[in-house]
C-alpha positions in Angstrom: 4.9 -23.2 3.8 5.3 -23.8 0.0 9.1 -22.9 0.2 9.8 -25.0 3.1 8.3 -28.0 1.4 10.6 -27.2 -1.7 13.4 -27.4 0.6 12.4 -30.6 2.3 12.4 -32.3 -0.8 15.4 -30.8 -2.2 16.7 -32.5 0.8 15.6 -36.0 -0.4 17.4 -35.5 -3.2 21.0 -36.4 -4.5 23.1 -34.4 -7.2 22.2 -36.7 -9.6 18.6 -36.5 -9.4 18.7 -32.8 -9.4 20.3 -32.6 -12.3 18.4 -35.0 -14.2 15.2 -32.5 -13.0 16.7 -29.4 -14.2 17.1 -30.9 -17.4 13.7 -32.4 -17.6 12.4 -29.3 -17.0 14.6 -27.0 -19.0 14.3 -29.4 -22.0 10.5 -29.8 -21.7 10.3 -25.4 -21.7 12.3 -25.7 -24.9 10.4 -28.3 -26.7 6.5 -28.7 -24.9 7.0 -31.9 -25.0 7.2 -34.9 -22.7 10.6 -35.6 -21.7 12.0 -39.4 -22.1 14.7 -41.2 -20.3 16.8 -41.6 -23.6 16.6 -37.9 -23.9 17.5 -37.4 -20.3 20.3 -39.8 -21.1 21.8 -37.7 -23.6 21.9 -34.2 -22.4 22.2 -34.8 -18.6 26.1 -35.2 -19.5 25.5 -38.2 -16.8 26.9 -41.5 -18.3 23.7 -43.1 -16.8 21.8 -46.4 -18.2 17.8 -45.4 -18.9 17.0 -48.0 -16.4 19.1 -45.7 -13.8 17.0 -42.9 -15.2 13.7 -44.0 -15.2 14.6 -45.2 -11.2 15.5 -41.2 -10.6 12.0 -40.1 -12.4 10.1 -42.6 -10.3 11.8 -41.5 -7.3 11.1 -37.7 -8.6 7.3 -38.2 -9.4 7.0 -39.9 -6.2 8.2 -36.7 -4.9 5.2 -34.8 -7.0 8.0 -33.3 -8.9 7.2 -34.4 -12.1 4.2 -36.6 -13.6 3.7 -38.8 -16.7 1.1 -37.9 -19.1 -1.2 -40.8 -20.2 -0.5 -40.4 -23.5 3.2 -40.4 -23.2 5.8 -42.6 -21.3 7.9 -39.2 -21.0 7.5 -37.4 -18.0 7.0 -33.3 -17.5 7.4 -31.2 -14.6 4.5 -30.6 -12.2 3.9 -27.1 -10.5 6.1 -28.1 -7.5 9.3 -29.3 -10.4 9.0 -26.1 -11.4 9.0 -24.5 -8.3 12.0 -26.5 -7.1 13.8 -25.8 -10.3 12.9 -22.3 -10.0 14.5 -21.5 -6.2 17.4 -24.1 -6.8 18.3 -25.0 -10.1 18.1 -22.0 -12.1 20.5 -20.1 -13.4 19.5 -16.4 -14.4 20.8 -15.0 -17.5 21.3 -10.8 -17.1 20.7 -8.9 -20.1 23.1 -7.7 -21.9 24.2 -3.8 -22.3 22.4 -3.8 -25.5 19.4 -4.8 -24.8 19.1 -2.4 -21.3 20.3 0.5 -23.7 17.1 -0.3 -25.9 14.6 -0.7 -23.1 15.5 2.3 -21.2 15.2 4.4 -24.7 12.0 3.0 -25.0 10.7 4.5 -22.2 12.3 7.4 -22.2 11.0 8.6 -25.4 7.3 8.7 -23.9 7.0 12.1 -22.0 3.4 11.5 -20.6 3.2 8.9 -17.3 0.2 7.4 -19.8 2.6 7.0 -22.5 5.6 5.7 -20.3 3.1 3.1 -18.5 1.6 1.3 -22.0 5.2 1.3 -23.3 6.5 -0.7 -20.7 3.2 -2.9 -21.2 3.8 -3.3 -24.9 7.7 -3.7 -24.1 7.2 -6.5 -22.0 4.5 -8.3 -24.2 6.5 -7.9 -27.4 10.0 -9.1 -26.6 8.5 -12.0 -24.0 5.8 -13.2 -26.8 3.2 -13.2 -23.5 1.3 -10.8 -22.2 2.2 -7.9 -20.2 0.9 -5.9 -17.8 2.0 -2.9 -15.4 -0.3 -1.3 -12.9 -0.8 2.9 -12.7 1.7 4.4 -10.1 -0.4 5.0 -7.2 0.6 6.5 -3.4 -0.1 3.5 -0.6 -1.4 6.9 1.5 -2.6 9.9 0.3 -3.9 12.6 3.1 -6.3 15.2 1.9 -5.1 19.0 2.7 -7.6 21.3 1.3 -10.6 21.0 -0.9 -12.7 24.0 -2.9 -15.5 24.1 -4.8 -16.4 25.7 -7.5 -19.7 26.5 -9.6 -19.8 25.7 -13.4 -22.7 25.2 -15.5 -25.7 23.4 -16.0 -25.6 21.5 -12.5 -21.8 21.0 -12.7 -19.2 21.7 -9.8 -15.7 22.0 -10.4 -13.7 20.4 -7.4 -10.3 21.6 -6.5 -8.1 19.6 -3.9 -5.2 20.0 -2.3 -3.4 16.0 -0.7 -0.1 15.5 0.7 2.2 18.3 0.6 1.2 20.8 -2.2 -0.3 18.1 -5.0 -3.3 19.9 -6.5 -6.0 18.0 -8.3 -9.2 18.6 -10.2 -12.7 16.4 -11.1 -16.0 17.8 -12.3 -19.1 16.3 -10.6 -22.5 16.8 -11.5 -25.4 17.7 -9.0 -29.1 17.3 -9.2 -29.6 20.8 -8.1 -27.4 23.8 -8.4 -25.7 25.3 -5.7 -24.8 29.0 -5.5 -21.1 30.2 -5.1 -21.6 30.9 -1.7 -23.3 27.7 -0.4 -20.5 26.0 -2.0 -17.8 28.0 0.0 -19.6 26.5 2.9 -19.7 23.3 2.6 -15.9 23.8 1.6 -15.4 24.7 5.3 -17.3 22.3 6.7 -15.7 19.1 4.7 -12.0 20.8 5.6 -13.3 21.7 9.4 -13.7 17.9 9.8 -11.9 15.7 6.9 -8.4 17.7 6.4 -5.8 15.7 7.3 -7.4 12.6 6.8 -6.2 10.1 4.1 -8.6 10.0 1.0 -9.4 6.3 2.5 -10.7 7.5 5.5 -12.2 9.8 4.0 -14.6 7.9 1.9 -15.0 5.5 4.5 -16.5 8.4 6.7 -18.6 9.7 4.5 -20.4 6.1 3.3 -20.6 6.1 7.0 -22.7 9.8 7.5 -24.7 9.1 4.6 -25.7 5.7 6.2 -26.8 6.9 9.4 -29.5 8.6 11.0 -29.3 12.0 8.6 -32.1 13.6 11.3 -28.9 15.2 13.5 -27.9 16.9 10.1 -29.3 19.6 8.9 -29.8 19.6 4.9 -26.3 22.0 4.6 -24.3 19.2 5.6 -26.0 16.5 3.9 -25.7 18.2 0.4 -22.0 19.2 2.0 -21.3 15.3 2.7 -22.9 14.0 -0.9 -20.7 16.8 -2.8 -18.0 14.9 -0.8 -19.2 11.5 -2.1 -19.0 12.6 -5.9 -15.7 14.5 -5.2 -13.7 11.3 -3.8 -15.8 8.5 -4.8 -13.7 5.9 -6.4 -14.3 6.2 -10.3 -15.0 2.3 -11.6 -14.4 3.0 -15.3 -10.9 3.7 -14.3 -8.2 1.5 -15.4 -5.9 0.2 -12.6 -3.6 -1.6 -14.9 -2.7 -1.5 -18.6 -2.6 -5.1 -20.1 -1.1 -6.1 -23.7 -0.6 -8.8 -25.6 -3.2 -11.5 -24.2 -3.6 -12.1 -27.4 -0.3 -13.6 -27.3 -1.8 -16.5 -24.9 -3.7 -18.2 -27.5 -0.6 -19.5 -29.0 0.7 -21.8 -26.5 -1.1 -25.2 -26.5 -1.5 -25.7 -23.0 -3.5 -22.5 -22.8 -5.3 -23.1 -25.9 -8.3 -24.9 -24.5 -11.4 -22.6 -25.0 -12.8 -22.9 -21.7 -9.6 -22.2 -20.1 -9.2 -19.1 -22.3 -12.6 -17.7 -21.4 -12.0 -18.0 -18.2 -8.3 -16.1 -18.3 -10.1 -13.2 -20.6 -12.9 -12.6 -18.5 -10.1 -12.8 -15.1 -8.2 -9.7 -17.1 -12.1 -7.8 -17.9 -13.4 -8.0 -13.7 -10.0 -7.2 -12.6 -10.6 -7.0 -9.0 -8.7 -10.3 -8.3 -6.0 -9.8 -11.0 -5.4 -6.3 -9.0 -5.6 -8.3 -5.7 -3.0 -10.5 -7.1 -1.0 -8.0 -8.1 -1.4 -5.8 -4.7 0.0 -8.6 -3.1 3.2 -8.1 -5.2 3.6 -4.7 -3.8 4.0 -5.3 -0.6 7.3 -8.1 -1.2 10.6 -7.1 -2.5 12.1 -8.1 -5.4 10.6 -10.6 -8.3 7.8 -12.4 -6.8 6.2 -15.7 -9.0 3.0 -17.4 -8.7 3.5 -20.8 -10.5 0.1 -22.6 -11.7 -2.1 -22.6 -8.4 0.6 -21.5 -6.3 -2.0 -17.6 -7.0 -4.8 -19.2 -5.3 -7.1 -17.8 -8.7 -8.3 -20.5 -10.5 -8.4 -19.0 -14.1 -4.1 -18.6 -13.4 -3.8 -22.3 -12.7 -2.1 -23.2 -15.8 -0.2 -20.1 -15.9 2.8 -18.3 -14.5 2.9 -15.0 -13.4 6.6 -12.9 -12.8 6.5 -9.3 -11.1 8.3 -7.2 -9.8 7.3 -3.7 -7.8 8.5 -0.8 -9.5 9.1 2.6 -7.1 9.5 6.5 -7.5 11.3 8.8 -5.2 12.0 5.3 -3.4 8.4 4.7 -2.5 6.7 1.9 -4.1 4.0 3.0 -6.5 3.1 -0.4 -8.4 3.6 -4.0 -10.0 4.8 -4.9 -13.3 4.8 -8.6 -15.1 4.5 -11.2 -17.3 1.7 -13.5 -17.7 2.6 -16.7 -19.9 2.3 -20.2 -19.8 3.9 -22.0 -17.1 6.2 -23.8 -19.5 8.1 -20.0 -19.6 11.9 -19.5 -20.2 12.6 -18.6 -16.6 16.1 -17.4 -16.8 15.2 -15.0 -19.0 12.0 -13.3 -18.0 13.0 -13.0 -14.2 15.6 -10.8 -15.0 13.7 -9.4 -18.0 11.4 -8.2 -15.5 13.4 -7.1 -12.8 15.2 -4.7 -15.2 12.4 -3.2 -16.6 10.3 -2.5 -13.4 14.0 -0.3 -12.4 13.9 1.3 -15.5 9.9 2.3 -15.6 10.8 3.8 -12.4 13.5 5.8 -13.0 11.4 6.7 -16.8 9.0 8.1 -14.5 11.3 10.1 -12.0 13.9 11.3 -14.9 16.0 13.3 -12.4 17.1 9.9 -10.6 18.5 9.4 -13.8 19.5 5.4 -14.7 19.0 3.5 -12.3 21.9 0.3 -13.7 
């Protein structure tokens, strides 16, 4: 709906007045402040009289493309300008080979998927002056094969399981009694007699579900075999989903500085779970996706802009990268910016695809 009321207004409008909006809006990212009709004037390249300009910016803020401050006469673009100027007026500048040399040599010299992750984090904060943020690579669907356990000290189990194909993990979980070797090979077979082959999902989903109803059908073996289940695939919460830098950077820009609105975007990046929903929704579109002031539906974003692009190993797509910044941002640049560096972290992460550009 948003982009077909884009083009319905583009449709309203003449050469001329799209031109005079791109370079509102170009000149107001530059300079932050409200743009006048004498500036217009000047580097529009239009030979038009300010009266014939300020005619086009009525016309234009009639259209709820741009919007006149009250303590200015200029104008400045609204969240649908730059939406407009973003699908039809903007004109992306690639990178050059220098600068996609440096980037991929960057990630590259981080051998740990940790490492490679925060340097494309700290990458995209320090050469956009915004903040950046990647989420961890993570499988839409991951079935569980084969699960052991195994008994370790002082009340502690080690768990060993198998998902997908042959990928082998490992978590220690602590019990409030201790279970011998045997019992625990047990309720090994009876978690892989019913749950193997399930994904991880369904998986805790069913057992949320056993533990909730009547436990007088099971006998204390299974329940103890179901709770070991719990602790083994229950979703850890201290975990990060995403590595964010350079939020600090926010503070700079006057139209974020505000103190309430700042408290509000710094406790959005501490809870998370709607910055991940945000970002989930990002995985599921191709190419760079932006969310332009409100256009996220998250109120503590609605004087921001937020760029992304999925990034994908083995040619499955395994997570979102971006740039958060005002939405006064230099759009030619970041878009590509970020398209380039979401190939890159992929192919950093899967070295034997090699370059991906």
């Amino acid at each position: 709906m948003r982009n077909a009321n884009i083009m319905s207004e583009a449709q309203l409008l003449n050469e001329r007045s799209m031109q005079l909006l791109k370079t509102l809006v170009e000149r107001y990212i530059s300079d932050g402040q409200p743009v006048g009709s004498r500036v217009l004037s000047k580097d529009s390249d239009l030979n038009l009289s300010p009266a014939t300009i300020r005619n086009v910016m009525a016309d234009l803020e009639d259209l709820g493309l741009v919007h006149s401050p009250h303590t200015s006469a200029g104008r400045v673009p609204t969240v649908s300008g730059y939406r407009m100027f973003v699908n039809s007026l903007l004109t992306v500048k690639p990178l050059h080979s220098n600068e996609l040399s440096h980037l991929y040599q960057q990630l590259l010299a981080n051998e740990d998927q940790g490492d490679v992750i925060g340097a494309a984090s700290r990458l995209l904060a320090d050469l956009t002056k915004m903040a950046g943020v990647v989420t961890l690579p993570r499988r839409e669907v991951v079935f569980l094969r084969h699960i052991e356990f195994l008994p370790l000290s002082h009340g502690r189990v080690l768990v060993i399981f198998v998902t997908n194909e042959q990928e082998v993990h490992n978590k220690i979980i602590h019990t409030s009694k201790v279970f011998s070797a045997s019992e625990l090979q047990q309720y090994a077979n009876y978690l892989n007699s019913i749950y193997s082959g399930l994904s991880l999902n369904a998986v805790r989903k069913a057992v949320l579900k056993e533990l909730q109803d009547d436990q007088e059908q099971m006998n204390q073996g299974m329940i103890d075999a179901v709770r070991m289940a719990q602790l083994a695939f229950d979703q850890d919460g201290s975990k990060e989903d995403y590595v964010l830098t350079g939020e600090t950077n926010l503070m700079g820009f006057s139209e974020l500085a505000d103190m309430d609105r700042l408290k509000k975007l710094f406790e959005a990046f501490s809870q998370k779970q709607d910055v991940i929903h945000l970002l989930d929704q990002c995985m599921k579109a191709d190419g760079v996706q932006i969310f332009i002031g409100e256009e996220s539906g998250y109120q503590p974003f609605d004087h921001c802009s937020l760029v992304t692009s999925s990034y994908s190993v083995s040619d499955e797509v395994v997570g979102v990268l971006g740039v958060i910044g005002p939405t006064r941002m230099a759009y030619e640049k970041i878009i590509p910016f970020v398209d380039v560096t979401a190939k890159l972290l992929g192919a950093a992460l899967n070295p034997k695809s090699g370059s991906p550009l």
